[in-house]
C-alpha positions in Angstrom: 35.6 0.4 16.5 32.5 -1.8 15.3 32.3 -2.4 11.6 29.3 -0.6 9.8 27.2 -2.2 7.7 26.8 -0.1 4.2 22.8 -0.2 4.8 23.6 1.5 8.2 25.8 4.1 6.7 23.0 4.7 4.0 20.3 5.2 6.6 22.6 8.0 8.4 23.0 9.8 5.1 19.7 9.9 4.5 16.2 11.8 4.8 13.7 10.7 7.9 10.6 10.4 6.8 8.4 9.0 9.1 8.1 6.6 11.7 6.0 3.4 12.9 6.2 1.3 15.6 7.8 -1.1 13.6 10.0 0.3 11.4 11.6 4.0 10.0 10.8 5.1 6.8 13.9 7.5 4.7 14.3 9.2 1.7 18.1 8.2 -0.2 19.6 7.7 -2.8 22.5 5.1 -3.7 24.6 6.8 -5.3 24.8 10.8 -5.9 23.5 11.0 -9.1 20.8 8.3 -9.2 17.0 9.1 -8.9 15.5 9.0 -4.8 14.5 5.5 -3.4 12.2 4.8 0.0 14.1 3.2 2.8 12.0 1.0 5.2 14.4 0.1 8.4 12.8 -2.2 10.9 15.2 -1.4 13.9 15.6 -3.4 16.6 13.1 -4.2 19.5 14.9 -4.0 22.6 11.2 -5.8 23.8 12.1 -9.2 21.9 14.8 -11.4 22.4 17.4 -10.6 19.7 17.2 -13.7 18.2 13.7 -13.8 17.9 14.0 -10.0 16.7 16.5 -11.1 14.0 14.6 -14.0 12.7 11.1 -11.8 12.6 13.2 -9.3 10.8 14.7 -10.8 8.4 11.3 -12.7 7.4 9.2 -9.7 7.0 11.8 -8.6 5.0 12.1 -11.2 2.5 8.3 -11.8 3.0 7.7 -8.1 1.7 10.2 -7.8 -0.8 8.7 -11.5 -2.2 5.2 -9.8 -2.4 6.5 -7.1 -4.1 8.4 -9.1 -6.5 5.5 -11.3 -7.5 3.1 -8.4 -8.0 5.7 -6.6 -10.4 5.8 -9.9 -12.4 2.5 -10.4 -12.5 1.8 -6.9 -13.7 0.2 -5.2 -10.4 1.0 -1.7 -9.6 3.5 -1.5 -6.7 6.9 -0.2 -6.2 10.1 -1.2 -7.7 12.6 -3.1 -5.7 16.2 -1.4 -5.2 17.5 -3.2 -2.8 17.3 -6.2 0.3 19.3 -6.2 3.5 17.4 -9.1 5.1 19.9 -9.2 7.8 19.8 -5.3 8.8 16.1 -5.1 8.1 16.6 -2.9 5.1 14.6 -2.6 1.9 14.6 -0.2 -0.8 11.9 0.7 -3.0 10.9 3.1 -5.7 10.4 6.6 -4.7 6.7 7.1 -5.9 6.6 11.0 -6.8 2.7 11.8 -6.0 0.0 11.6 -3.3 -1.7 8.7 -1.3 -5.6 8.3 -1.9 -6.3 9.4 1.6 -4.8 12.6 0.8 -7.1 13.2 -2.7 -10.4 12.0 -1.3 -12.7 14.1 0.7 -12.7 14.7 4.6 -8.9 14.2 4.7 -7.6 16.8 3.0 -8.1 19.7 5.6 -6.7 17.4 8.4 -3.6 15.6 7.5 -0.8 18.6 6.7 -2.2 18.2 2.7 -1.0 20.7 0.3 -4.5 20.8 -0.9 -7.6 22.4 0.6 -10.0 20.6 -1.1 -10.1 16.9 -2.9 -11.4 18.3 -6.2 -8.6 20.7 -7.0 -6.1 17.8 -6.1 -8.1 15.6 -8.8 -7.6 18.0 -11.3 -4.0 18.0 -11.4 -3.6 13.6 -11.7 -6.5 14.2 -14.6 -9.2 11.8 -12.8 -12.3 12.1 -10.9 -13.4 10.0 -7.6 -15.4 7.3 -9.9 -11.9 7.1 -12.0 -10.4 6.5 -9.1 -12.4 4.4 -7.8 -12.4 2.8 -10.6 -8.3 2.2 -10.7 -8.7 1.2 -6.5 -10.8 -2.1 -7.3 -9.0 -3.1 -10.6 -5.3 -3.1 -8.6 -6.6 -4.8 -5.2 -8.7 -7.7 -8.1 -5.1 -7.8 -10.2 -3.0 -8.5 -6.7 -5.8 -11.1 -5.6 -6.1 -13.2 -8.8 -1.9 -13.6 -7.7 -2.8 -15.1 -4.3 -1.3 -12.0 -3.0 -3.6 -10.5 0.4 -2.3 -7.1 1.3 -2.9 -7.4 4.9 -3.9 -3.7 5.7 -5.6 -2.1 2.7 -6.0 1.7 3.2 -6.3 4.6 1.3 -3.0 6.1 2.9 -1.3 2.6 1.3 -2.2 3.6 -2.2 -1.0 6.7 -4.1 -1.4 8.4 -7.6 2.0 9.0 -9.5 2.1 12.7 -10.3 1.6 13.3 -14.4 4.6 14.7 -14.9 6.9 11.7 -13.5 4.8 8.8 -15.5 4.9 8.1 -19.1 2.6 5.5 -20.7 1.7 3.5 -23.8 -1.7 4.5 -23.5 -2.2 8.6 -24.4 -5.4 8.2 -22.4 -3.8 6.8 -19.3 -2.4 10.1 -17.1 -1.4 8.4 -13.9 -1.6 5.3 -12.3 -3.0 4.0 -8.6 0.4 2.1 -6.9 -0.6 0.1 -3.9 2.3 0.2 -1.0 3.0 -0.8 1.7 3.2 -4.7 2.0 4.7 -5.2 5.3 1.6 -6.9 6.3 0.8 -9.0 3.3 1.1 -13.0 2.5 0.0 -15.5 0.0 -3.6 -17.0 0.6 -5.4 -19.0 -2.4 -8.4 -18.6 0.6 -11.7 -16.6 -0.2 -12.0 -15.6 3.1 -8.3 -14.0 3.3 -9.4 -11.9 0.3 -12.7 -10.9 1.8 -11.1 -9.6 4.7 -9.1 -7.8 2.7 -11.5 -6.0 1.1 -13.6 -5.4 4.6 -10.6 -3.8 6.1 -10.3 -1.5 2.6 -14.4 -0.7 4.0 -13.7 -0.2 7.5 -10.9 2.2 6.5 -12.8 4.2 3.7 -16.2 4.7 6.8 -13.9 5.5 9.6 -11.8 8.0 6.9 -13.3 9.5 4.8 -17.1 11.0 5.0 -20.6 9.5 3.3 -17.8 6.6 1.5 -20.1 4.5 0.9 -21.2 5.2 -2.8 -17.3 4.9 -3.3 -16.6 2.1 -1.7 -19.2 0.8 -4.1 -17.6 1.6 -7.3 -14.4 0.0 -5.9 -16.0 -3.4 -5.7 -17.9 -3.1 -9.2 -14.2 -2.9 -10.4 -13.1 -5.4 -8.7 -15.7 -7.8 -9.1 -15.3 -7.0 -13.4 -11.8 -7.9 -13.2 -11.8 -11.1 -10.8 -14.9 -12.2 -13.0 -15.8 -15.6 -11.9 -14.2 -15.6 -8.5 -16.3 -12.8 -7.5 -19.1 -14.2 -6.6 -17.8 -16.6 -4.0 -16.0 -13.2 -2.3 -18.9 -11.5 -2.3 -20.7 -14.2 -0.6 -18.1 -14.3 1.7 -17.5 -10.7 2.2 -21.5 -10.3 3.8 -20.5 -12.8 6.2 -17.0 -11.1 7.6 -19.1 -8.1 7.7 -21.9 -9.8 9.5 -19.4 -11.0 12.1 -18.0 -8.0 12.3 -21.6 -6.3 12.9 -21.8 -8.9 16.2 -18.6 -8.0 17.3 -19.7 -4.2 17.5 -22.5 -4.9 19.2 -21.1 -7.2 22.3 -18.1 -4.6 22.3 
């Protein structure tokens, strides 16, 4: 009988979630008693050959769990790390108790399985309104930039408000705070142009999601210009042109 790894006897006591075409996403816990942690499992591709599986594997793995690592450092809202199995394809995050953006904004609520029916009662209960958040969206994305960090595929389903009740701050004013998530895509880039494709994919996601975005979309980037300050402008020139290209690619199809 094969041995089994303790990341693979984890998995099987745990909770699906969801799943990608990359990878399996389960809700565990280590050990009986401690709080829930997110498994992300990037199972094998019978497609690739397995040793170009394994090494693709095990560097998303470290190359996420780095990201992660240097955002926490640096003071950017993402997930705790709980635990790296490069070589299953295993890592373990903070269980976020709380909703993704996609899920609080209008024109997604009604169609995604949300426990809300509409955007401004969900609001109500994380204590914000859409500028707020809005507001909380461009100052994480600037604080993750200014940290070389480029996310890769910025959505509002990979960004979520902790609940009230499961977050506890210095600040009496503060009642919940926007985690970006989600870094299986992301990589260090000092580049301008890496960051204003960034922030064009966070565009293209908020028109194609959620309806008349555009007024929100702008208060994400007065954020984020205020808190990357000087670097701003150079992005924002840089931004008009990926969207400019991206204009001409829409037109020849």
């Amino acid at each position: 009988m094969a041995n089994i790894s303790l990341s693979q006897i984890l998995i099987q006591s745990s909770l699906p979630i969801s799943q990608g075409a990359e990878a399996k996403v389960y809700k565990a816990q280590l050990t009986p008693n401690s709080p829930p942690i997110l498994l992300k499992y990037r199972f094998q591709k019978n497609y690739r050959h397995p040793i170009l599986d394994a090494n693709l594997t095990r560097s998303r793995i470290a190359g996420e769990a780095r990201a992660l690592y240097k955002c926490l450092r640096s003071g950017v809202n993402v997930p705790g790390i709980r635990m790296v199995d490069v070589t299953e394809g295993v890592l373990g995050i903070e269980w976020i108790e709380g909703h993704s953006v996609r899920k609080l904004l209008p024109g997604c609520a009604e169609d995604d399985g949300s426990d809300y029916d509409n955007s401004d009662f969900a609001l109500k209960e994380y204590s914000v309104s859409v500028d707020e958040l809005m507001n909380l969206v461009g100052i994480e994305i600037a604080k993750m930039h200014r940290i070389d960090v480029i996310h890769g595929d910025l959505t509002t389903s990979n960004m979520m408000l902790r609940r009230p009740k499961s977050f506890t701050s210095f600040d009496p004013n503060d009642t919940t705070e926007l985690i970006l998530i989600d870094f299986g895509l992301s990589f260090q880039s000092t580049l301008v142009e890496d960051k204003a494709v960034d922030l064009y994919v966070l565009e293209r996601a908020f028109s194609s999601t959620h309806p008349d975005s555009e007024p929100m979309f702008i208060k994400v980037l007065a954020s984020y210009a205020e808190t990357m300050r000087k670097d701003w402008p150079a992005i924002r020139q840089r931004l008009d042109d990926v969207r400019l290209r991206g204009r001409k690619r829409s037109m020849v199809g």
